[in-house]
N, C-alpha and C positions, 0 to 999 in steps of 0.2 A: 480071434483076438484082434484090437482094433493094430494099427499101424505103428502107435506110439508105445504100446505094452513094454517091446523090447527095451526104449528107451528109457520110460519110465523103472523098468526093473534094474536095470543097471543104475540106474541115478539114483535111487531107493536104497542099493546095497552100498553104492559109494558114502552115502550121506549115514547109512547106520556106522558105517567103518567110522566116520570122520567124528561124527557126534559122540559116540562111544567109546573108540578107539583114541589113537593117539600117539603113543609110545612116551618116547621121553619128549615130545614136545606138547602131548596133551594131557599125559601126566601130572597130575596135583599134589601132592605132599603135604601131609598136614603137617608139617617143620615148614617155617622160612630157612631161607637160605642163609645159612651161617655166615658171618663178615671176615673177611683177612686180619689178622694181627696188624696191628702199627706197633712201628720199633720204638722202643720206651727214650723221648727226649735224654740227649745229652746230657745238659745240664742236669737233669732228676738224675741221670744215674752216678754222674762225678757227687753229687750232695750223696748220694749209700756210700758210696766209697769214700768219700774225705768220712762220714760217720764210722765206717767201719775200721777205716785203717789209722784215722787220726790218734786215737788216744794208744795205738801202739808205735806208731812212728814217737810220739812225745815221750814217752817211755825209753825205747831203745835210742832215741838223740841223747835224754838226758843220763844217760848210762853210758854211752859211749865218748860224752865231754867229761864227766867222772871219770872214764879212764884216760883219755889227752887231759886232763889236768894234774891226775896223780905222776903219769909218765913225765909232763911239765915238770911238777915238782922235783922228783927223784932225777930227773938229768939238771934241773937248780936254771930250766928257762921259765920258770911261771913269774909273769908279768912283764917278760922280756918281750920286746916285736919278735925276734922272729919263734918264738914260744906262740903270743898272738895271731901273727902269721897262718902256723899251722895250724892251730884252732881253729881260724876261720875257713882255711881250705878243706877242713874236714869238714864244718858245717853248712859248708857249700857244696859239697859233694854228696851229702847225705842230705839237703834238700832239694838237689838234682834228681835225684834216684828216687827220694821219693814221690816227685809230681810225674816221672816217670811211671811210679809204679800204678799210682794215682788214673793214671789217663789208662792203663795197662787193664786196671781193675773196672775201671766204669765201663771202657768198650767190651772187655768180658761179660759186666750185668748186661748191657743192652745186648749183648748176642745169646745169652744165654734167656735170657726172658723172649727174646723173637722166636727162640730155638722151640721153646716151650707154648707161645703161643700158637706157634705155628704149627704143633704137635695135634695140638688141640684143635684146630682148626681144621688139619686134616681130617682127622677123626672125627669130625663132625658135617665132614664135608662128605665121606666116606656114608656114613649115615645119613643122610641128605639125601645121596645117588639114590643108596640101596632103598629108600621107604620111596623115592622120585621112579624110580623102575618096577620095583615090586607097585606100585599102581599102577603106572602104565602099563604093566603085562595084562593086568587084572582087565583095564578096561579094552585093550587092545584086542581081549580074547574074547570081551562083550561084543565089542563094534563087527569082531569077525564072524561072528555066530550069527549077530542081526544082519551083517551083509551077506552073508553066505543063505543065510534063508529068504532074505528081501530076494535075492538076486536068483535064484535057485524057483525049484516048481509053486514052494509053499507061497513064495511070495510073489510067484506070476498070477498065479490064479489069485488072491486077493486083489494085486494090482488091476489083473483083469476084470474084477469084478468091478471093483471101485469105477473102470474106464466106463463098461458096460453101463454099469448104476448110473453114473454122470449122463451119458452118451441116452442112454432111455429114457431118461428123468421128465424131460417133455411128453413123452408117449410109450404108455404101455407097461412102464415101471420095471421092475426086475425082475430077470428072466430066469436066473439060476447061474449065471457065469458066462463064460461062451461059447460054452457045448452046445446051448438053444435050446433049452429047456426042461431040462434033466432036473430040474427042481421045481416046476412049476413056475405061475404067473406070480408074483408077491408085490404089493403096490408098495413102493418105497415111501408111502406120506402116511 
């Protein structure tokens, strides 16, 4: 066997590992890679929430000035200041509370939609790995077969042959490997 066989064989089984193999970094997935959630804008979630919550805040205000007006009445301050007064600090308190509840409600959508996207995300991420790994084992077991046998007898004696083929190609042709003639003369043209 000529001098370079060994290296040749080695470089042969490296290069099957590499082409074929791989793991998770030469691994292909027929998925793209799934993208990360982005948090659903501020503003878009305060507009679900003034939607959702406005027509019952307008509701329980004008029901609870119905009742500070009847009480007005029956203690005989309705239309008095400090009747007015207290009207208006109720309905300053109760438009307090509710841009409180407002800002309460929206940052719950946006957490709750991240929460959910990000759910999904995982889960898709999850399935990503596992079809990104299950081919990489697939071809990792290919490249390690080809380099186990490139690297190995099957694949000295081809290499060798091929050296030998090269190496006689000028004269005399192929010989049968490098046992020297176990197969006879065969002209390689």
């Amino acid at each position: 066997m000529a001098w370079w066989a060994p290296l040749a064989t080695a470089a042969a089984g490296w290069v099957g590992n590499k082409i074929f193999g791989g793991g998770s970094s030469g691994g292909s997935s027929s998925k793209s890679k799934p993208e990360a959630p982005e948090r659903m804008p501020y503003n878009e979630a305060l507009s679900q929430a003034k939607d959702v919550l406005t027509p019952q805040y307008n509701r329980a205000r004008e029901r609870t000035l119905g009742d500070v007006d009847n009480n007005l009445i029956n203690r005989g301050f309705y239309g008095q200041a400090p009747g007015d007064t207290m009207k208006a600090g109720v309905m300053t308190d109760m438009e307090s509370d509710f841009q409180g509840q407002l800002a309460q409600y929206a940052t719950n959508l946006q957490n709750q939609d991240f929460t959910q996207g990000y759910q999904a995300y995982r889960a898709a991420m999850d399935d990503y790995r596992y079809e990104d790994q299950k081919s990489g084992q697939f071809w990792t077991g290919v490249g390690n077969i080809a380099g186990n046998f490139l690297s190995g007898p099957g694949g000295a004696a081809i290499i060798g042959q091929l050296g030998d083929w090269f190496t006689n190609r000028g004269g005399g042709g192929y010989t049968g490997g490098s046992s020297g003639g176990a197969g006879g003369n065969y002209s390689a043209y």
